[in-house]
C-alpha positions, 0 to 999 in steps of 0.5 A: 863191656866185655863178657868175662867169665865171673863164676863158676858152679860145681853139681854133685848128688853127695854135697858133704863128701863133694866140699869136704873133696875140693876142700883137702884137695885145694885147700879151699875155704867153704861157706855152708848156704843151707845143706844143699849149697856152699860158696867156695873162696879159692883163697886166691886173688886170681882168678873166679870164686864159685859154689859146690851145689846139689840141685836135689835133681838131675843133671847131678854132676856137671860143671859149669862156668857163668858168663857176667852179660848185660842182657839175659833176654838177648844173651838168650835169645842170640844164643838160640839164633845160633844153635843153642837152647834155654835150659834155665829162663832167668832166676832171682837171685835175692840181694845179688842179680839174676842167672840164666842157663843154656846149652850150646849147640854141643849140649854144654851147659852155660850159665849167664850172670847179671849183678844187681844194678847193671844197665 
């Protein structure tokens, strides 16, 4: 399998006013998860969807693109090998796979995605 990019994430510190932005800019469709989270449906059959989130913490804004990997543990862990750093270990995500962020030696932040069910 390849390593295609399957997600991507938007940070923002003031999450009604960050959505409501995308929404007129884009004409994106939003879902609400909760007051600090929302999917995001480009209305597009190109291309990734992704989420607007407000992790409550820093960093608040940032950007973020998730790469879809087999393996987080290795992803990770070949990732260091070559400079980068494990910025988030692997997280549930209930009902859907398991993340992971990291930094590249340059300090961007990239996340890893593992769907439920993946060998």
């Amino acid at each position: 399998m390849g390593a295609p990019v399957v997600h991507f994430e938007i940070g923002c510190q003031k999450h009604e006013s960050t959505v409501a932005f995308y929404r007129e800019l884009f004409g994106w469709a939003t879902e609400s998860h909760g007051p600090t989270m929302s999917m995001v449906n480009t209305g597009s059959s190109v291309g990734i969807q992704g989420h607007v989130n407000s992790l409550g913490h820093p960093p608040h804004q940032y950007v973020t693109f998730y790469v879809q990997v087999d393996d987080l543990d290795a992803s990770l862990a070949k990732a260091g090998a070559l400079g980068g750093k494990t910025i988030v270990p692997p997280q549930e995500v209930p009902g859907a796979g398991q993340f992971a962020w990291f930094q590249d030696p340059e300090g961007n932040c990239i996340g890893l995605w593992k769907p439920m069910g993946r060998c």
